[in-house]
N, C-alpha and C positions, 0 to 999 in steps of 0.2 A: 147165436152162432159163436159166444165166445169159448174161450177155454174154462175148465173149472176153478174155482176161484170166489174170494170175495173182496170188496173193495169200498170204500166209503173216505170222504173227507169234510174238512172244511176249510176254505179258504177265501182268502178277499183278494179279490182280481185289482190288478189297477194299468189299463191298458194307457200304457207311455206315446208310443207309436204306429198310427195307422198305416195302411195299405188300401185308398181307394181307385180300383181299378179304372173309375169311369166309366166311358160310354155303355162299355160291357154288362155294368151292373146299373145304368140307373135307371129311373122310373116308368118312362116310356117302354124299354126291353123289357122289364119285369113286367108291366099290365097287358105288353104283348107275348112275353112267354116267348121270346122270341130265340132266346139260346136253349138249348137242353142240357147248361148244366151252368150256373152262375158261382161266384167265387166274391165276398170279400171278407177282408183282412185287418178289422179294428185296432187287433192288437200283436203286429208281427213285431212288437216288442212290447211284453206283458210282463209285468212283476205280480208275483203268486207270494201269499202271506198266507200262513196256517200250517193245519198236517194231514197226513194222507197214511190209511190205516192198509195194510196191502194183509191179506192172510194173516190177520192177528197183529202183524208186524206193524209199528208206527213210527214213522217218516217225519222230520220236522222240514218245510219248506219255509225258507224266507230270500231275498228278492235277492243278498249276495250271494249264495252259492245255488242258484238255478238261473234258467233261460228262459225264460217264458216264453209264448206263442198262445194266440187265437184267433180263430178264424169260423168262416161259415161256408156251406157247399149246399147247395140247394137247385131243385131245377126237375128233370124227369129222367135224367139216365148219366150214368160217366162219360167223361171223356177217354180214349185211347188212341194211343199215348194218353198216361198219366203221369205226370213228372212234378214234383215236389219237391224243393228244397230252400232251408230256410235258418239262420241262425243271428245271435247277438254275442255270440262269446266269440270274441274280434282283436286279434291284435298287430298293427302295423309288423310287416316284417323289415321295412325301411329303420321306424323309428325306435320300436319294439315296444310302445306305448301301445296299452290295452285302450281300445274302441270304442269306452264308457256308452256315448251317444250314438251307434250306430248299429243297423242291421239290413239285414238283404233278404230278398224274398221272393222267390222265383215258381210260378205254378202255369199248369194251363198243358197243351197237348195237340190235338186236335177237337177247337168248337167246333158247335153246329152252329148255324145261325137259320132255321126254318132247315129247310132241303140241303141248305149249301154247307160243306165243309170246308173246312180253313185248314188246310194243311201244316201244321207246323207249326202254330202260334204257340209262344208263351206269354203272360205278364210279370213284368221284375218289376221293382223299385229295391236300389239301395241307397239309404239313410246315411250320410257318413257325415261324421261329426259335425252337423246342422244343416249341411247341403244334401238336396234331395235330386238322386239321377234316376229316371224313368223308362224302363221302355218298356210301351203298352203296343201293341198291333192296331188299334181301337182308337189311334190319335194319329191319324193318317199323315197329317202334316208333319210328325216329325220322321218320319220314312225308315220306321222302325224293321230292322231285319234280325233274323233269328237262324241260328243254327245248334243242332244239339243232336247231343245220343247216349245212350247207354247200354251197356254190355256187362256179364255176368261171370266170372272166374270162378273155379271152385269154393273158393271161401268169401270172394266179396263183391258187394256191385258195385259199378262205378259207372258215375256222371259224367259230361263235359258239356258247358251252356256257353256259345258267343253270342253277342248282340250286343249290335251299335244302330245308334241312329244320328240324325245330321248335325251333334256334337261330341255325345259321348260313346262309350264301348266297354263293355263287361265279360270279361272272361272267366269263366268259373270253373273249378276242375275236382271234384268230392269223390271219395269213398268210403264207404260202412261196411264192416266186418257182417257176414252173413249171421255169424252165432248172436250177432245185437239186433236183432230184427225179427221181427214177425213175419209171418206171410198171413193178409188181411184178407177176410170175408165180409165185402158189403153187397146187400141187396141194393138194387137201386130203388126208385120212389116206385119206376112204372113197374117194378116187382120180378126185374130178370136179375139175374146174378154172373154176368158177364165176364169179371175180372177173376181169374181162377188164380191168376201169378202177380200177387200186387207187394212188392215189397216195403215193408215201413219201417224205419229205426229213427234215433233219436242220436245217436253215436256218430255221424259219420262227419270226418276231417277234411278239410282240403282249402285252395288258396281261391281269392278271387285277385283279379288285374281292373282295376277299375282306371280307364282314360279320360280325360276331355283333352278337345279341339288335338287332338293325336299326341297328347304328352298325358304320360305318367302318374296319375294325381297318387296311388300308393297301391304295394300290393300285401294282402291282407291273408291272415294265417287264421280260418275256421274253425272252430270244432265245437261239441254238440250240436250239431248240423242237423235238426230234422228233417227226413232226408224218404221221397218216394218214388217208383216209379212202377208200372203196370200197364201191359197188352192183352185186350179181348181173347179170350180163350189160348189163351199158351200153352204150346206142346209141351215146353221145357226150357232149359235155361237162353236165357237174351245173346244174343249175337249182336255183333256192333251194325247197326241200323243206322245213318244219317238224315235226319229230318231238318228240311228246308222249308 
């Protein structure tokens, strides 16, 4: 289902920083198949060494002038709400000091867990220069809550993610130029192709607010943001929806 094209590379992965979600993914829920759609995140900050051949054209990639990301998506069908967003090219807007050691990573929508759906869940972690803040839905005791939405303008989409739990709070606010993005065609495992409006880019800019215990700790200016979001069979462009 891709576009025409050819594409081949070579390159040596070296994944810096993980993303493990927990309960979500561990072994118990996998031998029970108990979500229908799992997520983790090895390297949501990955350094790429090599080069990358696009139509003829060759690419050189090495770990200072890219962002890396990897990840894995596995299970029997999407989530919708599908919401993605993720980046390491980071620079305090307090200090103006680039972010070397950090990144943020935000996925999830609406799980299944068997019959039941979970309205509104996402999982984040952001990494910020050695200190790791969490918020998982799936680690009950920290009484993680979640709001977000996203909406479509003529030329771009745009994000907005809150969540705090019983010490910190993450505010995140992205947009991506529509002309830097694809519109994505994935079949799913159990073989339906449900997401007909899935947007992907790799471009999109914006600030996070990261809190503890209700102060400040810094607010952070994004960009190469890889950046998703997609609803079950869309008529047409997104309207601001709020999900709790």
């Amino acid at each position: 289902m891709s576009d025409a094209g050819s594409m081949k590379w070579d390159l040596m992965v070296n994944k810096i920083i993980p993303f493990n979600v927990g309960y979500g993914a561990d072994e118990a829920m996998r031998n029970l198949q108990l979500f229908e759609m799992f997520w983790h995140a090895e390297g949501m900050k990955t350094e790429y060494t090599g080069y990358v051949i696009l139509d003829g054209k060759r690419y050189s990639v090495h770990p200072r002038t890219c962002y890396g990301y990897a990840d894995k998506n596995w299970g029997k069908d999407f989530t919708t709400p599908w919401l993605w967003l993720s980046s390491n090219d980071l620079v305090s807007e307090i200090t103006g000091k680039r972010l070397y050691n950090s990144v943020f990573d935000i996925g999830g929508g609406r799980p299944k867990i068997g019959p039941v759906t979970l309205e509104g869940k996402l999982l984040s972690a952001f990494w910020y220069e050695g200190t790791g803040y969490e918020f998982n839905f799936s680690k009950v005791w920290t009484n993680t809550r979640t709001k977000f939405w996203c909406y479509e303008t003529d030329d771009q989409v745009i994000w907005h993610v809150e969540q705090e739990n019983i010490h910190d709070k993450m505010i995140t606010d992205v947009r991506c130029k529509k002309e830097d993005m694809l519109l994505i065609k994935y079949e799913a495992p159990n073989g339906t192709m449900k997401h007909n409006r899935l947007w992907n880019g790799g471009n999109g800019t914006g600030t996070i607010q990261l809190y503890h215990e209700g102060k400040l700790v810094d607010r952070i200016h994004a960009e190469h943001i890889g950046c998703e979001y997609g609803e079950y069979d869309a008529k047409g462009p997104y309207q601001k929806k709020e999900y709790n």
